[in-house]
Residue frames as qw, qx, qy, qz and C-alpha x, y, z in Angstrom:
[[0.886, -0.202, 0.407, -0.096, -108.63, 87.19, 33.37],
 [0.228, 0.712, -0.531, -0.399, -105.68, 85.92, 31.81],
 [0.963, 0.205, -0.069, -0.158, -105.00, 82.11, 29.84],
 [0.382, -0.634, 0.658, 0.139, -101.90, 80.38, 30.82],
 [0.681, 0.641, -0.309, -0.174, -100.57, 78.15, 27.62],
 [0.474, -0.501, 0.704, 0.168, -97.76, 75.31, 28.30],
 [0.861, 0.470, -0.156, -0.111, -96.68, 73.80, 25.43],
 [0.784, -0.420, 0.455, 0.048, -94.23, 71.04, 25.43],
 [0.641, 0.681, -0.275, -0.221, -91.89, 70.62, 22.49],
 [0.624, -0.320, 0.618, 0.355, -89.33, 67.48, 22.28],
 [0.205, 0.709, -0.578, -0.349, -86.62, 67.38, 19.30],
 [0.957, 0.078, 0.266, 0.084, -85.83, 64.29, 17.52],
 [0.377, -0.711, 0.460, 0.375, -82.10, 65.15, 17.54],
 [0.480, -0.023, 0.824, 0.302, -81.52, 62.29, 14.64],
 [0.413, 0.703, 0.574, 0.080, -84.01, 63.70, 12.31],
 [0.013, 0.955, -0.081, -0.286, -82.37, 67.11, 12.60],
 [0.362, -0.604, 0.654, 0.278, -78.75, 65.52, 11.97],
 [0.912, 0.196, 0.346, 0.102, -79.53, 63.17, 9.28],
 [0.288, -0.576, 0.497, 0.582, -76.47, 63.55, 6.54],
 [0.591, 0.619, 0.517, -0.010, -78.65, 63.08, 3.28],
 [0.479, 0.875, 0.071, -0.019, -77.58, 66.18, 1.33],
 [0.068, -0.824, 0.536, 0.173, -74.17, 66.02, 1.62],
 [0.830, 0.043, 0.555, 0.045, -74.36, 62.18, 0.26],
 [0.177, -0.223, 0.550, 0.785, -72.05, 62.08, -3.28],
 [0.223, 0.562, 0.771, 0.198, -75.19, 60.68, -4.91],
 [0.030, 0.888, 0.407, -0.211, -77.55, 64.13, -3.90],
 [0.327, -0.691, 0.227, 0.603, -74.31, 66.31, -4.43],
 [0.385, 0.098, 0.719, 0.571, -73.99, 64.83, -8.00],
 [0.273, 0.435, 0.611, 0.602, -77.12, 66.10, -8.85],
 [0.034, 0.929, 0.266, -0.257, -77.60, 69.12, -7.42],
 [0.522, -0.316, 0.458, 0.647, -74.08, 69.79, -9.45],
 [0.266, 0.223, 0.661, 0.665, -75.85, 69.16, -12.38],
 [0.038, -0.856, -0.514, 0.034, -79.11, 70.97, -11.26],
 [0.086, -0.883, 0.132, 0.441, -76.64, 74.35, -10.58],
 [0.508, -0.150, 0.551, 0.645, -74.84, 73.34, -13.93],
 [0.191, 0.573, 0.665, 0.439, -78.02, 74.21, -15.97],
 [0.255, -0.829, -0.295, 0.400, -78.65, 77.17, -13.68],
 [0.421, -0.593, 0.217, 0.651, -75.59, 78.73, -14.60],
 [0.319, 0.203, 0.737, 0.561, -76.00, 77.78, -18.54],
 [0.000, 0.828, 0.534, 0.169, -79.60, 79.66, -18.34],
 [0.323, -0.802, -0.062, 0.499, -77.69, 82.49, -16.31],
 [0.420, -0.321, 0.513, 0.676, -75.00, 83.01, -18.65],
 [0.189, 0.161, 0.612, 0.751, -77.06, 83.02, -21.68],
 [0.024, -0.753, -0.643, -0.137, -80.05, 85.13, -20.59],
 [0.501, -0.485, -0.201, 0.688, -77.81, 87.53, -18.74],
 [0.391, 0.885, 0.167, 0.190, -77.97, 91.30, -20.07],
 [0.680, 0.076, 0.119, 0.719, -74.53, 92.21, -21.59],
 [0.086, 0.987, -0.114, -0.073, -73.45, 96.45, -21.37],
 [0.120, -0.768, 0.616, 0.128, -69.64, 95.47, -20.21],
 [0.857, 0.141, -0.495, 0.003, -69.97, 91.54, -19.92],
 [0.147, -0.313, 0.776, -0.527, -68.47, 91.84, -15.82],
 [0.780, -0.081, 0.260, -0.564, -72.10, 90.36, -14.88],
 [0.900, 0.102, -0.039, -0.422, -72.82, 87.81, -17.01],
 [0.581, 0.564, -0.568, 0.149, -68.76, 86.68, -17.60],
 [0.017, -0.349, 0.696, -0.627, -68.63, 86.26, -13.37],
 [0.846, -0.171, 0.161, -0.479, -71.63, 83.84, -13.01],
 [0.482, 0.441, -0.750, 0.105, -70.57, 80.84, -11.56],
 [0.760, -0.537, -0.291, -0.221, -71.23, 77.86, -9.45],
 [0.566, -0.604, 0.480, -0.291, -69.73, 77.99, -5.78],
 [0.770, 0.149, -0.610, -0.111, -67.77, 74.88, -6.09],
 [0.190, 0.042, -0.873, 0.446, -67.85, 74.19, -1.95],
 [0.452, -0.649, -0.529, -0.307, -71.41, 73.54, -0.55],
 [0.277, -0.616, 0.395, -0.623, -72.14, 75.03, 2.56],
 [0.152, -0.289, 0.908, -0.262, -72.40, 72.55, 5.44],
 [0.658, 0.260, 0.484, -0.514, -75.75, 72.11, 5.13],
 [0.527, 0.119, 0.801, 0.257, -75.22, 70.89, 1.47],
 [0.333, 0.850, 0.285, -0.293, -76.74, 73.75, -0.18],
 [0.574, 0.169, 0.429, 0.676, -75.23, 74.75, -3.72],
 [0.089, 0.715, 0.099, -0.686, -74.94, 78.25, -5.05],
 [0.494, 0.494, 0.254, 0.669, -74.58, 80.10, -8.53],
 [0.204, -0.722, -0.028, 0.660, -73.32, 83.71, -7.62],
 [0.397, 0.787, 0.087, 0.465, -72.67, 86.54, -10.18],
 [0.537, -0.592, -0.123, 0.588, -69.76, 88.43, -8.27],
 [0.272, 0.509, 0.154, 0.802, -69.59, 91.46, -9.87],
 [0.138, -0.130, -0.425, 0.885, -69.43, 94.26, -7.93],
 [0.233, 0.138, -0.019, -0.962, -72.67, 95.70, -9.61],
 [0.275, -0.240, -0.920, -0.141, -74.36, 92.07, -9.84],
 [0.001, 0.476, 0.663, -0.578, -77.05, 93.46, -7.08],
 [0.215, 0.521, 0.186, -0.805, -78.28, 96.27, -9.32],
 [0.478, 0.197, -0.670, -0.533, -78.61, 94.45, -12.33],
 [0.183, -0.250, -0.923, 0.229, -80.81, 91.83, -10.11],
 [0.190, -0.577, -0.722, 0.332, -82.61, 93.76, -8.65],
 [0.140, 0.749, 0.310, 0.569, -82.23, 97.28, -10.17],
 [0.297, 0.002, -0.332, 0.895, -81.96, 100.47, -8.56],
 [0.133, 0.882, 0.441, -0.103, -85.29, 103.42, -8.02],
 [0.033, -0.539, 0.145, 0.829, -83.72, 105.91, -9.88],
 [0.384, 0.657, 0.639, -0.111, -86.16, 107.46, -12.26],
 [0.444, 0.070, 0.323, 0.833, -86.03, 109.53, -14.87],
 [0.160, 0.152, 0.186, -0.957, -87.83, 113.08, -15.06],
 [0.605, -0.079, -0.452, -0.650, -91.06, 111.09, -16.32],
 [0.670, -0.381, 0.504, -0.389, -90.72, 108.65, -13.56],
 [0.975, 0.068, -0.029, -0.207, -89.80, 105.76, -15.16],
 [0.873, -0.394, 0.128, 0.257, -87.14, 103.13, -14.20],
 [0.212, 0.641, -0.706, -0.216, -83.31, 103.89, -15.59],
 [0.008, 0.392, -0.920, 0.023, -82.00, 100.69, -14.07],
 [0.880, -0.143, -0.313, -0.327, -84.99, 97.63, -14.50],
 [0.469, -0.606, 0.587, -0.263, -84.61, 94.65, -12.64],
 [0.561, 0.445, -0.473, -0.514, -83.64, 91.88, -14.22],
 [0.826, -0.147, 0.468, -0.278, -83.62, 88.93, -12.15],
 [0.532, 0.520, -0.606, -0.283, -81.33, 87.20, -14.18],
 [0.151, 0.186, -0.943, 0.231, -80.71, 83.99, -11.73],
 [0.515, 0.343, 0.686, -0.383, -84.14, 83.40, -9.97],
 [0.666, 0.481, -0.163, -0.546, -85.24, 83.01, -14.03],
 [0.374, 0.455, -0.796, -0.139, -82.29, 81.14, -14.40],
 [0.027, -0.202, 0.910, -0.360, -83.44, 78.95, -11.73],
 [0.701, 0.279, 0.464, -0.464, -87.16, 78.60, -12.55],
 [0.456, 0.623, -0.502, -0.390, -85.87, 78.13, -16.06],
 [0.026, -0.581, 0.806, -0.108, -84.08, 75.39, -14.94],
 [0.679, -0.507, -0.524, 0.085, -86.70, 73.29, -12.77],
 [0.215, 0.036, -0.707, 0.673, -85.11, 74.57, -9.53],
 [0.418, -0.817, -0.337, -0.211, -87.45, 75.73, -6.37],
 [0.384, 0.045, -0.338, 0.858, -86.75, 78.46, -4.74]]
């Protein structure tokens, strides 16, 4: 015997659209919120060449949605995040991870 389910769903179009984060006001300080980001990035960052930590930087266009970035753009910025599984003949890590921006960003205040 089977259970048939209808579920009705309406959109409040205007709630979706609202233009809040892209307001100068919200923009100002999420500026400064990804200014302090970066500051914590930069100076927690772990230094071999200095490509990483010298290439953190904030995105200076938001996305549409208003979202701000900080980016490391080194090519090798992923493995020094997040590390690699290569192990040495005892099994332990070569390459930690080092999460150097989500720190930078709890560091900060942010939520993420």
């Amino acid at each position: 015997m089977a259970t048939t389910v209808a579920i009705d769903v309406e959109l409040d179009d205007e709630a979706i659209t609202f233009e809040l984060p892209l307001d100068e006001a919200v923009q100002a300080d999420m500026t400064a919120r990804m200014k302090r980001v970066e500051s914590v990035a930069i100076a927690t960052a772990p230094v071999d060449t200095g490509e990483f930590r010298d290439l953190i930087h904030i995105v200076k266009q938001p996305d549409d949605d208003g979202t701000k970035h900080v980016d490391a753009d080194a090519a090798h910025s992923i493995y020094v995040e997040h590390g690699t599984t290569q192990r040495d003949r005892n099994g332990h890590a070569i390459h930690r991870p080092h999460h150097t921006l989500s720190h930078a960003l709890d560091a900060a205040g942010g939520d993420h």
